[in-house]
Legacy VTK file of the C-alpha trace (Angstrom):
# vtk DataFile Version 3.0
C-alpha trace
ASCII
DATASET POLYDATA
POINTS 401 float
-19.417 43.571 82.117
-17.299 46.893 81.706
-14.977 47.226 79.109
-12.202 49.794 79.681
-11.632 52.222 76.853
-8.181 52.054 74.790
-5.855 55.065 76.683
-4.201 56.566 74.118
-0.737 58.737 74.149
-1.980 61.366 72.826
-5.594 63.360 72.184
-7.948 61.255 70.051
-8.594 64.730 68.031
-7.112 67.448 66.524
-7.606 70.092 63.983
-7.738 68.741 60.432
-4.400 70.494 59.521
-2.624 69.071 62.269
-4.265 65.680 62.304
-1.731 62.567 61.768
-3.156 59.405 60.316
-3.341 56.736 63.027
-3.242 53.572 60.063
-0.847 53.286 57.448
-1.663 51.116 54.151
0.274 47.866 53.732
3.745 47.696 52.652
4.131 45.966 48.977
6.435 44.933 46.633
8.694 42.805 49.568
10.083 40.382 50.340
9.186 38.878 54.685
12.794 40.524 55.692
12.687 43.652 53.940
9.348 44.124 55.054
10.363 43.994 59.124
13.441 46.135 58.124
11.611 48.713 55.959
8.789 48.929 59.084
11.638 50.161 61.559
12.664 52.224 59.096
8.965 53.544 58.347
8.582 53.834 62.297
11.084 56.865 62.390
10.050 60.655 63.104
6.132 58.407 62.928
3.518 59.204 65.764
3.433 56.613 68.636
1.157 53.920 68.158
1.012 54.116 64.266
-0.353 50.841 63.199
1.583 48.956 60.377
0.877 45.670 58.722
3.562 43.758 57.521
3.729 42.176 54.138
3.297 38.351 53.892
0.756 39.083 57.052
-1.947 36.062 57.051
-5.596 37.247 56.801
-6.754 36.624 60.536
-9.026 33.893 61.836
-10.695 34.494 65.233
-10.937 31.624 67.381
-13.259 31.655 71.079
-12.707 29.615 73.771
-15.188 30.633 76.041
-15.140 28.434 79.609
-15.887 28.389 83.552
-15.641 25.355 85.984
-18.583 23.700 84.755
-18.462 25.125 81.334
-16.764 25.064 77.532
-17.326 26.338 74.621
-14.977 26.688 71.637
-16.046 27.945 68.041
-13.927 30.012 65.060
-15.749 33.017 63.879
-15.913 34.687 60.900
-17.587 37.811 61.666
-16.367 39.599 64.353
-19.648 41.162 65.323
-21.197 37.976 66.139
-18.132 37.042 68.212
-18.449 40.663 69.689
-21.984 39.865 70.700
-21.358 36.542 72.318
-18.857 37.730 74.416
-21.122 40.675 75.885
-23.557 38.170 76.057
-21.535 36.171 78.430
-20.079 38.194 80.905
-19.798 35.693 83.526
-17.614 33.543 81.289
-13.582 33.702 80.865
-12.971 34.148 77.109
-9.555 33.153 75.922
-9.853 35.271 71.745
-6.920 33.983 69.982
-6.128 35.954 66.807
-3.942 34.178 64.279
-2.843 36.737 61.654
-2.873 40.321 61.418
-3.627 41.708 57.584
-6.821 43.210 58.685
-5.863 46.964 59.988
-9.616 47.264 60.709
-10.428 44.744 62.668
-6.848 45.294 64.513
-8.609 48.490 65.596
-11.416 47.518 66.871
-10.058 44.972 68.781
-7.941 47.930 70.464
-10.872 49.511 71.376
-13.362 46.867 72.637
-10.662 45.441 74.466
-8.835 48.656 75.822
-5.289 47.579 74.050
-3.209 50.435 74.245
-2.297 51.865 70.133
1.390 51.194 71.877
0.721 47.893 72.856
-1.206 47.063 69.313
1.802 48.565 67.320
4.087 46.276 69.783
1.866 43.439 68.519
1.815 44.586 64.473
5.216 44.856 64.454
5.829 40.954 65.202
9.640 41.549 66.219
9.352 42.893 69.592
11.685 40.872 72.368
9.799 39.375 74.875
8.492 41.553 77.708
5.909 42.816 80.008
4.029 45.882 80.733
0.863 47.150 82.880
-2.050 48.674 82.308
-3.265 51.620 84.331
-6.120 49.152 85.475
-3.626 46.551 86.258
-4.109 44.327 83.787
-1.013 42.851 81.704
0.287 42.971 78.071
3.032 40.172 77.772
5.090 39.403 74.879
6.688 36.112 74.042
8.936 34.318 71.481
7.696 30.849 70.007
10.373 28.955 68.959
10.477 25.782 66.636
13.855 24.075 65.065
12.685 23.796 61.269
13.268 20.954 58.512
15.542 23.280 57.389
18.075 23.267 60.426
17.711 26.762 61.590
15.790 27.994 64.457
12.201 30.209 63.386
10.178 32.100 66.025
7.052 33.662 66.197
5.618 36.360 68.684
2.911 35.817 71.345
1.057 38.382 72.455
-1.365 38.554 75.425
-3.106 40.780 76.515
-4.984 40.031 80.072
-8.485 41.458 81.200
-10.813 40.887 84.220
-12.496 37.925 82.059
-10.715 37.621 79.422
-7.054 37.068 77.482
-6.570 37.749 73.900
-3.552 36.204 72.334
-2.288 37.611 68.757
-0.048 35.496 66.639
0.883 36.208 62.953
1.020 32.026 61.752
-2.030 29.708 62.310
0.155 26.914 63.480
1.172 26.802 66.990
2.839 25.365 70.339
-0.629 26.374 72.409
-2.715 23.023 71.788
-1.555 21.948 74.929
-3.435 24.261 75.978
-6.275 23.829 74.572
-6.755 20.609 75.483
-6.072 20.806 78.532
-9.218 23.673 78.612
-11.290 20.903 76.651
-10.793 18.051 79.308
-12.357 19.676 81.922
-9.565 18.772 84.252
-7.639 21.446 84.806
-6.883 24.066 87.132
-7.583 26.865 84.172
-10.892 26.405 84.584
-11.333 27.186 88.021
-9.006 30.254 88.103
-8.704 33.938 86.813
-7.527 34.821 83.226
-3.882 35.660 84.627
-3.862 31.993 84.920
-4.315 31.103 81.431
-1.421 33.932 80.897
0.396 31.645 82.587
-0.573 28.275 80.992
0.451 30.043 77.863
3.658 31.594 78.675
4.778 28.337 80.316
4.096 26.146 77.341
5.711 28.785 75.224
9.554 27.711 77.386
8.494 24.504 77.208
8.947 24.272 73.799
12.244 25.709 74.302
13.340 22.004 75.337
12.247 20.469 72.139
14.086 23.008 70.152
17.363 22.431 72.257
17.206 18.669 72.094
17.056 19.092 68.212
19.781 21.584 68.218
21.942 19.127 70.896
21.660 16.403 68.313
22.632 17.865 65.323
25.707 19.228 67.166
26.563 15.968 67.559
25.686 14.704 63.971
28.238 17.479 62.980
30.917 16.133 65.402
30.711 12.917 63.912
31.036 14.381 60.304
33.851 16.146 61.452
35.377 12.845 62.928
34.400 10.191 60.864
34.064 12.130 57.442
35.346 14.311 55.211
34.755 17.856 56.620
34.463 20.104 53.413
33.016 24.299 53.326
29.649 23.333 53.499
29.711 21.651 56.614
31.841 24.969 57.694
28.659 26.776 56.954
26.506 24.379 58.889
28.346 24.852 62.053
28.771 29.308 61.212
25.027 28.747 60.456
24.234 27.015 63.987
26.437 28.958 65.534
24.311 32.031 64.593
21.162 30.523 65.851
22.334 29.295 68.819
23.401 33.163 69.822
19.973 33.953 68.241
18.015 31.318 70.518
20.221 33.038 73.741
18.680 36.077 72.486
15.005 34.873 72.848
15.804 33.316 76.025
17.584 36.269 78.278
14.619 38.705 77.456
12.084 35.703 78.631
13.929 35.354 81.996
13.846 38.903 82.729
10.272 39.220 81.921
9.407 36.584 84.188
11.247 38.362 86.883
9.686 41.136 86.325
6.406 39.585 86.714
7.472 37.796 90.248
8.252 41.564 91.592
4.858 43.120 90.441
2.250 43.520 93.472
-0.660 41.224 94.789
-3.504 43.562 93.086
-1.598 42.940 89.947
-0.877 39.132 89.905
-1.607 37.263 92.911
0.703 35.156 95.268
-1.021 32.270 94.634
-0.299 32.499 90.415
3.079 33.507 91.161
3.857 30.288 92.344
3.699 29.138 89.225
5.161 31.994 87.398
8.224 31.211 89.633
8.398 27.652 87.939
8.033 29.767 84.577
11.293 31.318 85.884
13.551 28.518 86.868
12.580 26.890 83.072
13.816 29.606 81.968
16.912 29.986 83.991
17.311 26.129 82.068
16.997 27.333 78.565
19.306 29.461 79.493
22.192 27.577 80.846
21.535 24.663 78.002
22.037 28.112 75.523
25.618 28.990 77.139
25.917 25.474 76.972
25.129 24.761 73.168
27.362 28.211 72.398
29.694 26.780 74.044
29.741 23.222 72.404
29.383 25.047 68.774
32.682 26.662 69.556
34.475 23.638 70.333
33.441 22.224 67.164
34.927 25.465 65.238
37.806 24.549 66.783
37.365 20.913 66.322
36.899 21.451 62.996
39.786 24.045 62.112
42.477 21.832 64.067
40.929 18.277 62.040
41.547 20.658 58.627
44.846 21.718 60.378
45.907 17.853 61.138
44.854 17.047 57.356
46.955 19.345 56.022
50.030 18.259 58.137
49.703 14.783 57.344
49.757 15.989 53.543
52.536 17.874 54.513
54.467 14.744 56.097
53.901 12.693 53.304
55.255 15.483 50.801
58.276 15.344 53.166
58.747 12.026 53.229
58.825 11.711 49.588
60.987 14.506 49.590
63.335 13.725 51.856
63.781 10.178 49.995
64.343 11.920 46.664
67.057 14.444 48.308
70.190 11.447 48.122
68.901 10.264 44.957
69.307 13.346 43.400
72.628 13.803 44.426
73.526 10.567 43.798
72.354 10.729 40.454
73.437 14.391 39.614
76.831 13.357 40.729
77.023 11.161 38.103
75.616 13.236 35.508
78.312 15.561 35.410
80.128 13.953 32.948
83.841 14.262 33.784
85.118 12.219 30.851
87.981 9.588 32.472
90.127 9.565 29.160
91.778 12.782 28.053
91.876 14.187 24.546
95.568 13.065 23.695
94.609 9.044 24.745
96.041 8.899 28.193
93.957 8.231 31.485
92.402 10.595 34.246
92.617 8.276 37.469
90.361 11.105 39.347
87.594 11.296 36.774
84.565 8.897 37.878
86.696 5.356 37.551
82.958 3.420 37.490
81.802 4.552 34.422
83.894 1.907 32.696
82.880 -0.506 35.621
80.421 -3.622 33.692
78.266 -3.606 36.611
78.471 0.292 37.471
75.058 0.854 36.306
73.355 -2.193 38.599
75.553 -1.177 41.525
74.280 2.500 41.236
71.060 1.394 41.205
71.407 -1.073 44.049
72.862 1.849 45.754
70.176 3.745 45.226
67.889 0.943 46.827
69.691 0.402 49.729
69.446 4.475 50.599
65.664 3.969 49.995
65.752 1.090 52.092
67.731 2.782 55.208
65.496 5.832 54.708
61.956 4.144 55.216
63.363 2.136 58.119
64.918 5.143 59.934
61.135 7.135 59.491
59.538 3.648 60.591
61.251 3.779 63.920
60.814 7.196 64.393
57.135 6.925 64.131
56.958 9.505 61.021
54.640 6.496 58.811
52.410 5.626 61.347
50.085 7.406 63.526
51.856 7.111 66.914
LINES 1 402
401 0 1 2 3 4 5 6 7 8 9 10 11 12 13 14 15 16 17 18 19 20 21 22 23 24 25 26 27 28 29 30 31 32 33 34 35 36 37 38 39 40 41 42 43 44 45 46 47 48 49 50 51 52 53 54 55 56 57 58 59 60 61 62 63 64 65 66 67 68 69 70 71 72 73 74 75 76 77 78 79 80 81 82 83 84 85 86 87 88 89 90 91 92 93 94 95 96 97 98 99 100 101 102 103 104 105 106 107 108 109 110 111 112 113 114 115 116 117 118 119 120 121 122 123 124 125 126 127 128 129 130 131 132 133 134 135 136 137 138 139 140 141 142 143 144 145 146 147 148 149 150 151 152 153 154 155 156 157 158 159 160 161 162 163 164 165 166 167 168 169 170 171 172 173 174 175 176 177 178 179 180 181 182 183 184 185 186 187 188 189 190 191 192 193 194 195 196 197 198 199 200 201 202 203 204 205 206 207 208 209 210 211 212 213 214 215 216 217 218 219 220 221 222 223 224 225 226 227 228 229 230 231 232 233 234 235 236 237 238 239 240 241 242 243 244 245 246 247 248 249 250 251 252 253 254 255 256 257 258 259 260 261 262 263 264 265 266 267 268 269 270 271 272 273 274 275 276 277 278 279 280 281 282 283 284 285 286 287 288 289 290 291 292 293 294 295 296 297 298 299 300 301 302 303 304 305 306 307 308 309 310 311 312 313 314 315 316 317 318 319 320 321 322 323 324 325 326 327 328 329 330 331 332 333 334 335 336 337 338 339 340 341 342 343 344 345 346 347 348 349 350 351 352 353 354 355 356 357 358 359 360 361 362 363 364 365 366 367 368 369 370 371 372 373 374 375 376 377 378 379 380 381 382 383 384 385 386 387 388 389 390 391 392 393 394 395 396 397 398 399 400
């Protein structure tokens, strides 16, 4: 088996003065976000293909999966030289290496060289942010780039990169979490019945990217019910700011999940235009599957923005409605107090009916010497209630209608 040697950018060597170091030490002191945002930041004016590790990187754990038609074997190494050796020992095997955590700048290196990773591709893979995407070796094999995507306990959407790098017997997959969507996979490998088996590496590149979208659908059909959970607490409950920052909070993802998506599509595309040599006719068959999955994702993603929006609005013209029906029944109150307060302030102006020298003011309020002046008033006042809430009953303003 040959093993092509890891192209580099730039000349391997250079004079001591003007030498650049090609591994950086681990950021510290971080927390996981400020880590990704202080590694873009590290990344400026830095030579291409400077290696960084991320803080809150997992130690990595080397699993081989080492098979043919009529052959499997699977084990998890802990020294890399021994898993070095039994791959050159078995050159007429396809080797699936799947690396699961990256704090280990060493071994990241040699990995680039055994397995002729470019130092671009490798810093592509350290930096665990990269959009999804596709790119060829000068020998015409493939680094891909995926997004893993899982709808948490916690409501919001997490991803995780895939990385794959394809060989003439080989794929090695890099992943920064030990927990997966890939055991699909794997199982399918350990059965025996399975196409994998029987076909070239590019084909497990496959296997992998396509179980990667299809655990787009399980992360949709989560998000698809909760947006409906939230239209029913907008409808049958008492919508309040923290459900506002629910539905801000999914709308976010769900723009975030289009974001994953898009790139996926177009990588797939990209694949389907690449030539025979590079991916045969016969695997881009599949791929083109791969493609309409993720034409899916993506028209359930306009879809789900879509629905998220509605429910803003739903839930801004259900606060809207709320605060008009307060409004109507300040109104009505108001209104009904409006005559009684005349009423009553009409006869609290005290125009006295006798005058000073004894005789009699026949204008002056005649009812205050009335015995039943007082319960007339009042019935008075009763009867204008009375008309009031009958003339809003008809006109619909106490009911709903």
């Amino acid at each position: 088996m040959t093993t092509a040697s890891s192209p580099s950018p730039e000349p391997t060597t250079a004079p001591a003065a003007e030498q650049e170091p090609l591994v950086e030490a681990p950021l510290t002191g971080i927390s996981d976000r400020a880590a990704t945002q202080q590694a873009r930041e590290q990344q400026v004016g830095q030579r291409p293909g400077t290696l960084t590790i991320r803080e809150g990187s997992l130690p990595p754990r080397l699993f081989l999966i080492s098979y043919s038609a009529h052959f499997f074997a699977e084990q998890e190494y802990h020294s890399y030289e021994e898993l070095w050796a039994y791959y050159q020992a078995h050159p007429d095997l396809k080797h699936w290496l799947d690396v699961r955590g990256y704090n280990n700048l060493a071994l990241m290196q040699r990995l680039m060289q055994d397995f002729g990773i470019h130092p671009l591709h490798m810093e592509d893979v350290l930096g665990d942010y990269q959009r999804a995407k596709v790119d060829v070796f000068d020998d015409n094999r493939l680094f891909l780039v995926s997004r893993m995507t899982d709808f948490t306990a916690q409501l919001e959407i997490d991803d995780d990169q895939l990385s794959l790098v394809t060989g003439s017997n080989f794929v090695v997959s890099f992943q920064d979490d030990y927990d997966d969507c890939l055991d699909s996979v794997r199982n399918r490998l350990r059965s025996g019945f399975t196409m994998i088996r029987h076909k070239s590496p590019i084909y497990l590149a496959y296997a992998l990217t396509d179980v990667v979208l299809d655990h787009y659908y399980p992360t949709m059909a989560a998000i698809g019910d909760y947006i409906e959970i939230l239209e029913d607490r907008i409808f049958n409950g008492r919508p309040n700011r923290r459900l506002l920052s629910r539905i801000l909070q999914m709308k976010k993802d769900i723009v975030r999940f289009r974001r994953l998506v898009y790139p996926e599509r177009e990588k797939i595309a990209e694949i389907l235009r690449l030539p025979e040599n590079v991916v045969p006719e016969e695997t881009k068959v599949f791929f083109k599957d791969c493609y309409d999955h993720a034409i899916q994702a993506m028209d359930l993603a306009e879809s789900y923005r879509e629905s998220i929006s509605s429910l803003m609005d739903l839930y801004l013209s259900d606060q809207s409605n709320r605060m008009n029906e307060v409004m109507k029944v300040l109104t009505i109150i108001s209104s009904i107090f409006i005559p009684l307060s005349f009423v009553v302030g009409l006869y609290g102006m005290n125009f006295q009916r006798e005058n000073p020298d004894g005789t009699i003011n026949h204008l002056n309020m005649p009812e205050l010497y009335e015995p039943w002046g007082y319960p007339a008033l009042l019935g008075l006042l009763a009867l204008i209630v009375a008309g009031q809430l009958i003339y809003f009953y008809r006109k619909g303003w106490l009911t709903n209608r």
